[in-house]
N, C-alpha and C positions, 0 to 999 in steps of 0.2 A: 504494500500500500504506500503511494505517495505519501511522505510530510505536505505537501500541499494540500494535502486534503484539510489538514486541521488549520490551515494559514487564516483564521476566522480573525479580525479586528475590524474596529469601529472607533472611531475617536480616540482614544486614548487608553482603551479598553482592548486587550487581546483575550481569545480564550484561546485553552489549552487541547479543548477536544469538544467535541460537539454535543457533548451531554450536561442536559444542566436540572439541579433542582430545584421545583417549584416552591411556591412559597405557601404557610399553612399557618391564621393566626395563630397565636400560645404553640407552637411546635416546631416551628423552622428557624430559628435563631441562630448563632457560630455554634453553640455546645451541639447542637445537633446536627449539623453541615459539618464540622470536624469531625464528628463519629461518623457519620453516614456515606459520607458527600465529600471526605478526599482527594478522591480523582476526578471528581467534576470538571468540567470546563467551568463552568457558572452555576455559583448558588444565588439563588434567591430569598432573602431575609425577609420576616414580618407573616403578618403586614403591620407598618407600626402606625399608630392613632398618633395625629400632631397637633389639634388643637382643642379646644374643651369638649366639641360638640361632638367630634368624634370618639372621645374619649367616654364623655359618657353615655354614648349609642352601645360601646363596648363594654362598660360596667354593668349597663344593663342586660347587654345579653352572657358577661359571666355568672350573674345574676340567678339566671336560668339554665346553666352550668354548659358552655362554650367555653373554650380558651381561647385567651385574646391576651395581647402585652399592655398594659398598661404602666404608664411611667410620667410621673409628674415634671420629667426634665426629660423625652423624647427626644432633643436633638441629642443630649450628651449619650443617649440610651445608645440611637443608632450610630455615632460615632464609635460609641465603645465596641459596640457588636459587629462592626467592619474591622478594627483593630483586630478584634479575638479571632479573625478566619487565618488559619494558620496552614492551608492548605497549598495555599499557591492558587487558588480558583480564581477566576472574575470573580465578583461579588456586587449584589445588586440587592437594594434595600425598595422593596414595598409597601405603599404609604396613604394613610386617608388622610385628607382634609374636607372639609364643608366649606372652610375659605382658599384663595388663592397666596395668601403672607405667608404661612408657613410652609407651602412647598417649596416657597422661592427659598427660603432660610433652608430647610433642606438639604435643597440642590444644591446651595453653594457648598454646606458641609460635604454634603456625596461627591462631589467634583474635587474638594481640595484629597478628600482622601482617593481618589482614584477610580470611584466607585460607578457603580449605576442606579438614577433611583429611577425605579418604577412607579408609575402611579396607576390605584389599585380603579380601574373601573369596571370592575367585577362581582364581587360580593354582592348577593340579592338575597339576605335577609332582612324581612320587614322594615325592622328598624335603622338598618342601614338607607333602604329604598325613601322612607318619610323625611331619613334627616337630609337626603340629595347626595349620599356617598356612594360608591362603589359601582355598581350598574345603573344608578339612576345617572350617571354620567352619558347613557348611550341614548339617553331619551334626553337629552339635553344635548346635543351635540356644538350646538355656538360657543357655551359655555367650554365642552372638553376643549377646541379648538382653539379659544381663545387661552386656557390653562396650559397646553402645550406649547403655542407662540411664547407664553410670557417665561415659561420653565427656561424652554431654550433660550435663552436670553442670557442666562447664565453659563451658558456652554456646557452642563450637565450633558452626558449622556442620558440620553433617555429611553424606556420604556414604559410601553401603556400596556396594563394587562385588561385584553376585554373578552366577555363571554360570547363568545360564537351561536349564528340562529337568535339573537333578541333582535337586532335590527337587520338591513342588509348591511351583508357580512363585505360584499367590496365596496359599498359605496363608502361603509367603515373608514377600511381599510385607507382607500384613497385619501377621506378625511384628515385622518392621521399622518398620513406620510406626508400629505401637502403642507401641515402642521406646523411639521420638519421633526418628528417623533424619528427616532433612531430605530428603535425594534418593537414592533408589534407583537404581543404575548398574546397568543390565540388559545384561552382555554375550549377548546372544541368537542369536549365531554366523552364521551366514549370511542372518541378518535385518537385525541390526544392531547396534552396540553405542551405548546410549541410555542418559545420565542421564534420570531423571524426577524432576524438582522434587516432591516428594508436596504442595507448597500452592500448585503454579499444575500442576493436573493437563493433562497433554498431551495431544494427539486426534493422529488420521490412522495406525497405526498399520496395517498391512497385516492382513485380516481372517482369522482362524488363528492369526495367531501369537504368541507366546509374551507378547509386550508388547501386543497387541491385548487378549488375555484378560483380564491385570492391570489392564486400566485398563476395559474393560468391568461386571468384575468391582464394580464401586467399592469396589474396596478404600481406594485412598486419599484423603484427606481431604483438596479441595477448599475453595481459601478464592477469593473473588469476585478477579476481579483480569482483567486482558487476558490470553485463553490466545491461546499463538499454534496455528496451523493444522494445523502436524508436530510432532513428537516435537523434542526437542532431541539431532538425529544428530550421533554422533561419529566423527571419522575417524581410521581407524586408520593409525600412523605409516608405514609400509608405503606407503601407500596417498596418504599424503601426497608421500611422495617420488617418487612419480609426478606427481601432477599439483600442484608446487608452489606457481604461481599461482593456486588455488584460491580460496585466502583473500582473495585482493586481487582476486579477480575475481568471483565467485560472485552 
């Protein structure tokens, strides 16, 4: 196998290999990316709550016993927890807000440490959907589009993680990358849940579905570079804790 297959970068951001894993509130943080997630190309942390409101969308749903991180000084949280990845991985922090200030605060922290943050528009429990976090982002799409313009502004690498099948899934897509969003994380459910780099476009993609479409589609914007073969699959934590030696084995 080519070394060019794994030649994967983005901004300032390389990975090591084209597997990476997802993020799981209360479960995916360094202590559990260092046990699991070693050989990862990319982990992804969180998802962490940055200001009141999503904080206490998440109190209330530990409340009702979900794990979620809560942390009264968030920035220094996920600072600390990009320090503790001791793997060599990329590293990418996932993140709610209801407002647009503390992503920007954020970002600039994930970018001085080298990082990626993700912003999480995903998540579609209730309480999340009433307070305007997580998937209620995909039903607002002026607002995602304007929160990506202003992210990138700070030169953060970016990813947005969105649910596949809530909206159309390219017109999404295109949304996003026009944005200037760096990598689109397609959780596409029983297919798969896949970052796609939007400037090292991925292939192999099972033909139907949801991520085949998107990238059939050319929506995104392809720059010359070694792509590799699959998709950059991620594993979900679950799933990690099954078959442990994955990473060190694969």
């Amino acid at each position: 196998m080519s070394d060019c297959l794994f030649d994967l970068h983005i901004g300032y951001v390389r990975f090591k290999n084209p597997i990476a894993l997802a993020p799981m509130a209360g479960i995916v943080d360094s202590a559990f990316a260092n046990q699991y997630a070693s050989s990862a190309g990319l982990v992804v942390l969180g998802a962490f709550n940055l200001d009141k409101a999503s904080i206490a969308v998440a109190s209330a749903l530990v409340a009702r016993g979900r794990k979620e991180f809560i942390s009264d000084e968030p920035m220094e949280l996920i600072k600390k927890e990009i320090k503790a990845v001791t793997s060599g991985s990329a590293v990418a922090v996932n993140v709610r807000s209801t407002t647009l200030d503390p992503l920007i605060e954020a970002a600039k922290i994930v970018k001085e440490e080298g990082a990626i943050l993700e912003l999480n528009a995903h998540c579609r429990q209730p309480e999340m959907l009433e307070a305007g976090l997580g998937e209620a982002l995909l039903h607002d799409l002026p607002r995602l589009s304007a929160w990506i313009r202003a992210i990138k502004e700070t030169g953060v690498v970016l990813s947005v993680k969105v649910r596949a099948n809530v909206v159309d899934d390219i017109e999404l897509a295109r949304l996003i990358d026009k944005a200037g969003a760096d990598i689109i994380h397609v959780d596409a459910g029983a297919e798969a849940s896949v970052p796609i780099l939007m400037q090292s476009l991925v292939t192999g993609t099972p033909q139907g579905s949801s991520l085949s479409e998107i990238i059939r589609s050319k929506t995104l914007r392809p720059q010359k570079r070694c792509l590799p073969e699959e998709p950059i699959w991620s594993l979900l934590p679950e799933e990690s804790l099954k078959i442990p030696g994955l990473y060190r084995n694969w």
